[in-house]
PAMINU-237882 format. One line per field, with one value per atom (N, C-alpha, C, O): residue number from 1; residue in one letter; atom name; x, y, z. Coordinates in nm, 4 decimals. Atoms other than C-alpha are relative to their C-alpha. Layout:
N
pos	NUM_...
code	a_...
site	CA_...
east	X_...
north	Y_...
up	Z_...
% end
This chain:
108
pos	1_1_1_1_2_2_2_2_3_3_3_3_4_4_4_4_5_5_5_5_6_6_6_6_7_7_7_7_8_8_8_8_9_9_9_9_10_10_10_10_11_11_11_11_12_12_12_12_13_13_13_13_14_14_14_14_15_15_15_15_16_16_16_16_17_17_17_17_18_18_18_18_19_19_19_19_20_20_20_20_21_21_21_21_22_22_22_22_23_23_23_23_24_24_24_24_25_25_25_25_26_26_26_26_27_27_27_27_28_28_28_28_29_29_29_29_30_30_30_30_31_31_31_31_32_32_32_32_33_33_33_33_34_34_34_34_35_35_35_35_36_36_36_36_37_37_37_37_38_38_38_38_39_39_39_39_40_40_40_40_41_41_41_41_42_42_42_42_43_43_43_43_44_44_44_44_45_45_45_45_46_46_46_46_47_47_47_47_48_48_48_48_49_49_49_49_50_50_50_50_51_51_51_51_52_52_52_52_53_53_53_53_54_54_54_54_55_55_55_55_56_56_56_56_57_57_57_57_58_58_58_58_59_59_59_59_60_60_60_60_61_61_61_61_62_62_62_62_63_63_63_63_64_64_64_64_65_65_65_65_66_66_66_66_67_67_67_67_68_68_68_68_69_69_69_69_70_70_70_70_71_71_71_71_72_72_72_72_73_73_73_73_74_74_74_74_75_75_75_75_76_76_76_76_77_77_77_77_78_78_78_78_79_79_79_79_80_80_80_80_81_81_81_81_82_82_82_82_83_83_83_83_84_84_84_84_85_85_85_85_86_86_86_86_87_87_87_87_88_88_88_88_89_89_89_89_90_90_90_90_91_91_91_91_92_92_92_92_93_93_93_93_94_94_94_94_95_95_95_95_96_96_96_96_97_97_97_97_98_98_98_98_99_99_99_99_100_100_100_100_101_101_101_101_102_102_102_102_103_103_103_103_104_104_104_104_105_105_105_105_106_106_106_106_107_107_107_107_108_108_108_108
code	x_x_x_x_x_x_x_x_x_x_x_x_x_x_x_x_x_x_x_x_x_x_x_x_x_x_x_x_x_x_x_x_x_x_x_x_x_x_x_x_x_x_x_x_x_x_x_x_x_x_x_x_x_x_x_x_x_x_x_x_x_x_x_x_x_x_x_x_x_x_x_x_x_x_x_x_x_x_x_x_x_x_x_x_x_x_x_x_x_x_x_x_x_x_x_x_x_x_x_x_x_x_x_x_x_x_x_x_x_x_x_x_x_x_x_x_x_x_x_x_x_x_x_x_x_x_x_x_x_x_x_x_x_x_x_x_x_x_x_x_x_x_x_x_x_x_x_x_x_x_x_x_x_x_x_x_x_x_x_x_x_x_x_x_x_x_x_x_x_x_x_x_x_x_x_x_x_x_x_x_x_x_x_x_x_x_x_x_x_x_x_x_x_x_x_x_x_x_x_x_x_x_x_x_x_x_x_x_x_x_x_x_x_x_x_x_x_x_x_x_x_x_x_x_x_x_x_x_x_x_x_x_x_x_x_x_x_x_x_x_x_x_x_x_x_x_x_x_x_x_x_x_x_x_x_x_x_x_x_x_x_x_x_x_x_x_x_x_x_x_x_x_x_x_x_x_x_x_x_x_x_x_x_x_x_x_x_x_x_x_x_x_x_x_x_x_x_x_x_x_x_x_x_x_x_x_x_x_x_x_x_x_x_x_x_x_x_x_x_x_x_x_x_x_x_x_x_x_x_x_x_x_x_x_x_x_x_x_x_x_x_x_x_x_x_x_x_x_x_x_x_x_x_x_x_x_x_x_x_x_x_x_x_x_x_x_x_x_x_x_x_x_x_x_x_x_x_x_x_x_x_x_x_x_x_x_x_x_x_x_x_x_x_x_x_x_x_x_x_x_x_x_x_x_x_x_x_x_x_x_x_x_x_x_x_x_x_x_x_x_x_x_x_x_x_x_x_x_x_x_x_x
site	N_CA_C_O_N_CA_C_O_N_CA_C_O_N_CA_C_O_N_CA_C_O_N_CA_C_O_N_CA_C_O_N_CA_C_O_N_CA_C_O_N_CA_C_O_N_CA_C_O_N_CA_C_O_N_CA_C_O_N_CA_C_O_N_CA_C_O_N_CA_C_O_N_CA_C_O_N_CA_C_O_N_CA_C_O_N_CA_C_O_N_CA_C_O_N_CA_C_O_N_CA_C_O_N_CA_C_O_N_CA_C_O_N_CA_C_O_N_CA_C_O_N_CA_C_O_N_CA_C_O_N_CA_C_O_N_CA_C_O_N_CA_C_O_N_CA_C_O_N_CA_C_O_N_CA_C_O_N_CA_C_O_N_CA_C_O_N_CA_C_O_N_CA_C_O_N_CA_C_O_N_CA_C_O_N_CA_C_O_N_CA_C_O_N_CA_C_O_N_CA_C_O_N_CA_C_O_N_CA_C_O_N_CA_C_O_N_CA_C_O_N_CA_C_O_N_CA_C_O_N_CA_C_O_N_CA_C_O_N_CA_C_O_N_CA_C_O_N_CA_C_O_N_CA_C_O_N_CA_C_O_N_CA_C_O_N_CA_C_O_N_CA_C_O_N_CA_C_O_N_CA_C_O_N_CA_C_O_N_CA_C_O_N_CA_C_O_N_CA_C_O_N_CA_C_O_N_CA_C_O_N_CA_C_O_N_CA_C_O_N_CA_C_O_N_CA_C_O_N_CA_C_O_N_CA_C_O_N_CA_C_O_N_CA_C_O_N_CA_C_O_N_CA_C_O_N_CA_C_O_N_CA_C_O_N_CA_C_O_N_CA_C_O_N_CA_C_O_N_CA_C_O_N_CA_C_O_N_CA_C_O_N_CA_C_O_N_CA_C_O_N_CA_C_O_N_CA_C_O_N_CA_C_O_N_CA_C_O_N_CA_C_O_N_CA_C_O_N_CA_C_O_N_CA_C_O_N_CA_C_O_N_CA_C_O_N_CA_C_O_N_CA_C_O_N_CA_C_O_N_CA_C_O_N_CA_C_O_N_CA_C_O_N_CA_C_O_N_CA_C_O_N_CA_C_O
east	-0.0999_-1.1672_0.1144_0.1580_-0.0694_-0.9239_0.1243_0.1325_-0.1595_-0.5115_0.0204_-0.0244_-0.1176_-0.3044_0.0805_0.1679_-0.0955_-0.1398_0.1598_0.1665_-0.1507_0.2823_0.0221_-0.0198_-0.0516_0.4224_0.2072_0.2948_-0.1485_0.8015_0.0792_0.0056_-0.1039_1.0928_0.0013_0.0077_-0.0012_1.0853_-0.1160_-0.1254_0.1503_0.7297_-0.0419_-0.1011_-0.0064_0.7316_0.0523_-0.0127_-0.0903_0.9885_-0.0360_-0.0257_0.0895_0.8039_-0.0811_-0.1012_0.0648_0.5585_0.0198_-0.0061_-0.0995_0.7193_0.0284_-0.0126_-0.0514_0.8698_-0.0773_-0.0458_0.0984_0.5587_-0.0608_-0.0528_-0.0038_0.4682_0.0691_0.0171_-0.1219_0.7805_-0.0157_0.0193_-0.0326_0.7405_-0.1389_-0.1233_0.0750_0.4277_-0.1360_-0.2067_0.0962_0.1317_-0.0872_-0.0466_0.0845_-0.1502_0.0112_0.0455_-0.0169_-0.1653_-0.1096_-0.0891_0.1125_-0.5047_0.0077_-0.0607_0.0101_-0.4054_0.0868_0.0650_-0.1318_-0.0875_-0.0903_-0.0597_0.0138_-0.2884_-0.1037_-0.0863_0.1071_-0.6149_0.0640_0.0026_-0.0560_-0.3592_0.1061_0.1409_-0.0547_-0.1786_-0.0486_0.0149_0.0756_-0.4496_0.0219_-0.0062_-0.0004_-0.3347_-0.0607_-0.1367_0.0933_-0.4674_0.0847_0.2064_-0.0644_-0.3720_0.0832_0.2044_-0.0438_-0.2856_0.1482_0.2464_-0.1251_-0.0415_0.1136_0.2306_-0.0879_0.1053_0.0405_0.1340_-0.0900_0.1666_0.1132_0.2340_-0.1323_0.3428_0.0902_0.1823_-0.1303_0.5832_0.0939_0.2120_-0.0817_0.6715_0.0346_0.0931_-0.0248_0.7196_0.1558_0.2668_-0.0955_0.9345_0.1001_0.2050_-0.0936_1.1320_0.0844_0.2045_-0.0932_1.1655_0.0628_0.1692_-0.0517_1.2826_0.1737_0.2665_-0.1252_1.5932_-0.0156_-0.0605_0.0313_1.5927_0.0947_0.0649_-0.0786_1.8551_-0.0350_0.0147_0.0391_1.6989_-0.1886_-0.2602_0.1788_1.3045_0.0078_0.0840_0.0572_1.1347_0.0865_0.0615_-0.0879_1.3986_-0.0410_0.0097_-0.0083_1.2080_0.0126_0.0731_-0.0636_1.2341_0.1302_0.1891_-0.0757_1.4553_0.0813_0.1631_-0.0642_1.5700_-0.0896_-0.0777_0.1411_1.2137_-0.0052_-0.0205_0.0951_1.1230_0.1576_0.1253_-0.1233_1.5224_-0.0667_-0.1064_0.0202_1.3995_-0.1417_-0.1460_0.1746_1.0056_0.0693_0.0329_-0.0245_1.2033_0.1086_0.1399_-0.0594_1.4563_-0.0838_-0.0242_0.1124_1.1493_-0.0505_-0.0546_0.0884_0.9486_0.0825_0.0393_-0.0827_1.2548_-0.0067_-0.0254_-0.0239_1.2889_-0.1233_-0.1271_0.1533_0.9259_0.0098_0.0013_0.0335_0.9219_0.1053_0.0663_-0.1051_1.2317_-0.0541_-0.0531_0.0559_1.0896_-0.1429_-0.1729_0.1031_0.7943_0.0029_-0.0693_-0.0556_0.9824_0.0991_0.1572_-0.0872_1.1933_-0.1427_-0.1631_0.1098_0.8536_-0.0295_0.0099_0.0389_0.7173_0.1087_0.0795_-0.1058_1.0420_0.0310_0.0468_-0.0101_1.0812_-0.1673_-0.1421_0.1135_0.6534_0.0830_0.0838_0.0114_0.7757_0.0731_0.0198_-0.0874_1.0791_-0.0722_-0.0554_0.0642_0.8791_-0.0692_-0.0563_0.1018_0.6393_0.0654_0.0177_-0.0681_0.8956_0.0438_0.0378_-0.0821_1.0721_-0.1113_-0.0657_0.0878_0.7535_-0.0751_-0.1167_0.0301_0.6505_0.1234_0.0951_-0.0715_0.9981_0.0207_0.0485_-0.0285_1.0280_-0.1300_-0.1144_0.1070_0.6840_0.0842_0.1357_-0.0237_0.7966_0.1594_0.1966_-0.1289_1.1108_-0.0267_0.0234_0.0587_0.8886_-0.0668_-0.0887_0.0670_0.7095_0.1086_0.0892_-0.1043_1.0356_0.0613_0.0960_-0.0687_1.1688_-0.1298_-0.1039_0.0968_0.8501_0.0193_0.0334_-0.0078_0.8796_0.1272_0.1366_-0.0689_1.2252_0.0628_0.1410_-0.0301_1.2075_-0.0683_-0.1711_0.0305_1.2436_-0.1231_-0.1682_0.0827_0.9488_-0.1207_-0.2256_0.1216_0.6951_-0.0248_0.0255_-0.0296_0.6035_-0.1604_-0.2638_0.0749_0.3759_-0.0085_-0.0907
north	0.0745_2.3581_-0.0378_0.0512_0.0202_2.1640_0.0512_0.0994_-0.0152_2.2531_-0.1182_-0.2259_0.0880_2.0668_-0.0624_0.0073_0.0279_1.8101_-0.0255_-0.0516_0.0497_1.7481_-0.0972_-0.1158_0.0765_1.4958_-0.0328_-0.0024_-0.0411_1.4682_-0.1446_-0.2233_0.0806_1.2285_-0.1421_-0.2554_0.1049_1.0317_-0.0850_-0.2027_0.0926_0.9431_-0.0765_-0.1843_0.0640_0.8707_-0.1258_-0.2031_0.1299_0.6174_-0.1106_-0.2227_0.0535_0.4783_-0.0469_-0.1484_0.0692_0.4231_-0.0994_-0.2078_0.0724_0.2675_-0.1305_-0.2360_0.0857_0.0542_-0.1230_-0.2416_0.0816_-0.0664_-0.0744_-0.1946_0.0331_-0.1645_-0.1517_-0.2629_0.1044_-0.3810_-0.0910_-0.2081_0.1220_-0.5464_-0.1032_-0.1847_0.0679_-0.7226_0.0285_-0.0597_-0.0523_-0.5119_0.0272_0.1044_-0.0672_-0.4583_0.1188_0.1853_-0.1587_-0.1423_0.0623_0.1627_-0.0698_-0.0511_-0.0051_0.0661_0.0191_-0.1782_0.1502_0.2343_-0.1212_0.0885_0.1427_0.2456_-0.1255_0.3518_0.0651_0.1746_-0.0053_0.3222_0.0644_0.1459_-0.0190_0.3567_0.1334_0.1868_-0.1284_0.6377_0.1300_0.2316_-0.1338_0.8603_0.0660_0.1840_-0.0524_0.8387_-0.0578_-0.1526_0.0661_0.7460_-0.1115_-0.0946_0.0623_0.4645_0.0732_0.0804_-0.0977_0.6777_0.0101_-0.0640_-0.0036_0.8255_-0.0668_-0.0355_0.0832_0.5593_-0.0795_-0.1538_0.0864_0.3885_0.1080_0.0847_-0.0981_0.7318_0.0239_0.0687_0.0140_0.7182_-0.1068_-0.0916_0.1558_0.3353_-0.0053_-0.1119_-0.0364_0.4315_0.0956_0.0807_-0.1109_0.7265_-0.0304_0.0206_0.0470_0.5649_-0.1505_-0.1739_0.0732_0.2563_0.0544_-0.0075_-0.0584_0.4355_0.0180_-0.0534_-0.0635_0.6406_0.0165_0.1212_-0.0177_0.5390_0.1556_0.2225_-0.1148_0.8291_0.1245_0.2255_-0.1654_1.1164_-0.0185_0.0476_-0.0161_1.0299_0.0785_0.0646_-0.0998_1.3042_0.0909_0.1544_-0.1259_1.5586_0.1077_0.1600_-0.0720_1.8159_0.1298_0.1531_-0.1677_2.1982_0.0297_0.1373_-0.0087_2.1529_0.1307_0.1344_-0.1432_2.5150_0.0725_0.1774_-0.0989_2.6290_-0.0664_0.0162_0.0546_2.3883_0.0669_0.0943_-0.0719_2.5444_0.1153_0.1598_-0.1480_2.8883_0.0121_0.0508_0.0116_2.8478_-0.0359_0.0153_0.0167_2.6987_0.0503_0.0079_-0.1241_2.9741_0.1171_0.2076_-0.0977_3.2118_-0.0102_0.0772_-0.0120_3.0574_-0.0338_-0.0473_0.0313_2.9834_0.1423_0.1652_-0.1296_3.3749_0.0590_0.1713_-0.0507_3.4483_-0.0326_0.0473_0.0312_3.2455_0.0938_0.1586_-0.1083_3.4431_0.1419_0.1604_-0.1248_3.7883_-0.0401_0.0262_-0.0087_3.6658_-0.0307_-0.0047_0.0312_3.5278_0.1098_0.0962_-0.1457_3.8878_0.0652_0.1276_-0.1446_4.0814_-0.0718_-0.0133_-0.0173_3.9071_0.0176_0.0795_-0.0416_3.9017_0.1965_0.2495_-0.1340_4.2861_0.0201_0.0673_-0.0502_4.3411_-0.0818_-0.0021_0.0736_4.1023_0.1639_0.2451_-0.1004_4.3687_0.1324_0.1723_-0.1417_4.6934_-0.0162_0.0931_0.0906_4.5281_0.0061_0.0476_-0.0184_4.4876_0.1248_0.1741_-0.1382_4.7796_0.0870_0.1574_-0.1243_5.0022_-0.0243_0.0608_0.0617_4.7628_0.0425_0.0703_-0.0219_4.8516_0.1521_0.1802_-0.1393_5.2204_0.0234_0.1301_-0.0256_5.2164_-0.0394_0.0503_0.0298_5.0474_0.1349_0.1885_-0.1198_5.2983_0.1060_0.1430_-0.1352_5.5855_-0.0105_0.0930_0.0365_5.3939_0.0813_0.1679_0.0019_5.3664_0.1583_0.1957_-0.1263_5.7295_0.0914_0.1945_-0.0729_5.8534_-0.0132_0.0807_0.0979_5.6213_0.0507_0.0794_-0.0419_5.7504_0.1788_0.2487_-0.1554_6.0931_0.0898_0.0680_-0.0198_6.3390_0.0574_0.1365_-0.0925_6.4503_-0.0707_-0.0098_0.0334_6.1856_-0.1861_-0.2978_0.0870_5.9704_-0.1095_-0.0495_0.0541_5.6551_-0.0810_-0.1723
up	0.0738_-2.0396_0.0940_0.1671_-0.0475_-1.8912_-0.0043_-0.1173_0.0013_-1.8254_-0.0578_-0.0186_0.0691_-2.0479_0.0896_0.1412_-0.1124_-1.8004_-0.0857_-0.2058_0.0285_-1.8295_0.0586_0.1729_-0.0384_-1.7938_0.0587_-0.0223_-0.0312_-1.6204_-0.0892_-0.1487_0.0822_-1.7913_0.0800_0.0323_-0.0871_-1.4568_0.0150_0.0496_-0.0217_-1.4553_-0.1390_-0.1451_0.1556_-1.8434_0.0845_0.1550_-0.0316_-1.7512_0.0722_0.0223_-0.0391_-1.4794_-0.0035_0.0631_0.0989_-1.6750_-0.0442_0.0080_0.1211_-1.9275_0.0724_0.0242_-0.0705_-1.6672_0.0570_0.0665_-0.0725_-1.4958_-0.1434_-0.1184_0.1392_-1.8596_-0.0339_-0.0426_-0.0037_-1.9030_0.1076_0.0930_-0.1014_-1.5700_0.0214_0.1124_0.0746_-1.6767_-0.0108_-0.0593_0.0148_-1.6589_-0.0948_-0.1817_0.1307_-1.8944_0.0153_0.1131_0.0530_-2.0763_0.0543_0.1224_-0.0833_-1.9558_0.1487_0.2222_-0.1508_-1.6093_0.0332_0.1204_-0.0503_-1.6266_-0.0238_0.0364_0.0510_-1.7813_0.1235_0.1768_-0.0971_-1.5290_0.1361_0.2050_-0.1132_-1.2491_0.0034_0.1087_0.0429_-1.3486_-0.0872_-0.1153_0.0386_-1.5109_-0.1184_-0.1390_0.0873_-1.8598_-0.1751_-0.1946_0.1460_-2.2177_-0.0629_-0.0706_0.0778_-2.4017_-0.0996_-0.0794_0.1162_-2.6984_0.0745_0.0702_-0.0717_-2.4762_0.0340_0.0116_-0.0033_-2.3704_-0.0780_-0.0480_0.1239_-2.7099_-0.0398_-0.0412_0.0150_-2.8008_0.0479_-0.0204_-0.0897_-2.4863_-0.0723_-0.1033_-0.0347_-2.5447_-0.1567_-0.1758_0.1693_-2.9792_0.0441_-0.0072_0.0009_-2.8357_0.0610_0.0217_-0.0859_-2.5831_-0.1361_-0.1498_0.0275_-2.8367_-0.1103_-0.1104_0.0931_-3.1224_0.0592_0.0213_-0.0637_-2.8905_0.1162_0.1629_-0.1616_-2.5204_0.0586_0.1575_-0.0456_-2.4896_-0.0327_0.0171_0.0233_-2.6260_-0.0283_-0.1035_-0.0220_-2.5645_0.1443_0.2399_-0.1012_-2.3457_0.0139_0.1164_-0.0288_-2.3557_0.0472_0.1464_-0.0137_-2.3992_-0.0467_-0.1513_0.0637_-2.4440_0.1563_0.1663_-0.1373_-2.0757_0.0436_0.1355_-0.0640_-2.0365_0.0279_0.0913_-0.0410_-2.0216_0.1569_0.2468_-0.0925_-1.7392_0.1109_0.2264_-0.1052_-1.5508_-0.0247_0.0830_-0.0705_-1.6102_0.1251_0.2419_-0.0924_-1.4649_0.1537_0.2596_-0.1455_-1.1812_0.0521_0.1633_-0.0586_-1.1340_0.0204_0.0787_-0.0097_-1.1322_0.1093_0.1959_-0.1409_-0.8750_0.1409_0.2553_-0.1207_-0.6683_0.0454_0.1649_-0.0881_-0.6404_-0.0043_0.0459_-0.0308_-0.6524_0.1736_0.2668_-0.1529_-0.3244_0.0964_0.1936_-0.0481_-0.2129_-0.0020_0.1197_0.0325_-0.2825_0.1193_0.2186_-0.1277_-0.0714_0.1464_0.2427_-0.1780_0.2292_0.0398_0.1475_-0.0134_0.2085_0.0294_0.1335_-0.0450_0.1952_0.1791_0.2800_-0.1146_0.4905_0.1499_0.2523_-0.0790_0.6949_0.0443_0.1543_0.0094_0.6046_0.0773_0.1881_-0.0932_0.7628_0.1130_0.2068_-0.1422_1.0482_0.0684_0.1441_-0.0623_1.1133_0.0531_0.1683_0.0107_1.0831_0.0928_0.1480_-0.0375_1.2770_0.2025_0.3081_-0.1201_1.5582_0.0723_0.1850_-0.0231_1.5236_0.0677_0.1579_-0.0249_1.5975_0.1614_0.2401_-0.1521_1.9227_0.0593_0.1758_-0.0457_2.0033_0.0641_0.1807_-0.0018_1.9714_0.0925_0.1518_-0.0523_2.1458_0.1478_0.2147_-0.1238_2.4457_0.0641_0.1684_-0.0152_2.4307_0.1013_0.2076_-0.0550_2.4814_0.1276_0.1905_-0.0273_2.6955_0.1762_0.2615_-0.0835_2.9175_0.0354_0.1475_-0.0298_2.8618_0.0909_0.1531_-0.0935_3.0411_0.1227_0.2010_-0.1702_3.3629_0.0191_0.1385_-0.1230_3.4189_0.0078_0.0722_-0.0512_3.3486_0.1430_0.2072_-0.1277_3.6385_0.0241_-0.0589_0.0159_3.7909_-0.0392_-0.0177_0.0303_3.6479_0.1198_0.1081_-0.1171_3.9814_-0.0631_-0.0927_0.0430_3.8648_0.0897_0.0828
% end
């Protein structure tokens, strides 16, 4: 079964637009991957109230993208944090590496 595609406010519009600027409806729809249907319900919704067509639930689509802003954050912290550890232990290695070579007594 397919995902349910979304559509954004800007691409509605766009739509819509290419529509208006003298395109057949099957030409707009073919080229943009959507159903007639669809697109009579945009161009009903838009003409009804150009100012409040496609609104929206718009605090869902700000949270989803305060989520994956710090999802991605949380994952560019984890790998930063392995990079460190990572260093740190090549470091402390070479340390020891060093406190051997100049202690007294060990001729290499």
């Amino acid at each position: 079964m397919k995902a349910r595609r979304k559509f954004t406010r800007d691409f509605k519009l766009s739509v819509l637009r290419e529509l208006e600027g003298g395109k057949s409806a099957a030409q707009v729809c073919r080229e943009n991957e959507v159903h007639q249907a669809m697109l009579s319900k945009w161009k009903r919704e838009y003409g009804d109230n150009p100012q409040e067509a496609f609104k929206g639930s718009g605090n869902v689509c700000k949270l989803e993208a305060q989520i994956a802003q710090q999802e991605r954050l949380i994952g560019q912290l984890y790998m930063e944090n392995k990079l460190l550890k990572k260093a740190m232990s090549v470091l402390e290695i070479r340390a020891a590496e060093q406190r051997k070579r100049t202690e007294p007594g060990c001729h290499i």
